[in-house]
C-alpha positions, 0 to 999 in steps of 0.5 A: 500500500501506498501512502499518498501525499502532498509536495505543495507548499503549506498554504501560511508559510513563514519564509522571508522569501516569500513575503511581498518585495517592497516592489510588489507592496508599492504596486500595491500602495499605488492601486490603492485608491481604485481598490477602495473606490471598487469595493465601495462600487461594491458596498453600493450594489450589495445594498440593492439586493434584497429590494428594489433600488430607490433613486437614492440608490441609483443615484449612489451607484453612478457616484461611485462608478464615476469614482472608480472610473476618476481613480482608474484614470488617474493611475492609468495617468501616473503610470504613463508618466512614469513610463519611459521610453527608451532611446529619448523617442516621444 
């Protein structure tokens, strides 16, 4: 008989290695903004579940679609003006 077993890592591991690169938490740090505006977005449909929506409610969700739509736009913009293109070429 056979023993089966698993060869993956364990799911909380305590390596140092495999923690976020300061890299990966300024990404992070960065998209911030749209992330919050995404789950707010979020909170907002979640509250029209269970009835009807008012014109509160509606009114609501474009407000913070405009926001996620303003948060996207504006690190799509830091993005690009970060970017650098090689060779001095606009």
């Amino acid at each position: 008989m056979e023993h089966i077993v698993t060869v993956q890592d364990a799911v909380t591991a305590f390596e140092p290695w495999l923690e976020p690169t300061a890299a990966e938490l300024d990404a992070i740090e960065l998209e911030m903004p749209v992330i919050t505006a995404e789950i707010a977005l979020l909170d907002a449909r979640i509250m029209t579940l269970d009835r009807p929506a008012t014109e509160l409610d509606t009114r609501r969700i474009r407000r913070t679609r405009r926001r996620v739509l303003a948060a996207r736009r504006e690190l799509s913009n830091q993005t690009a003006a970060t970017v650098t293109v090689p060779g001095g070429a606009a």
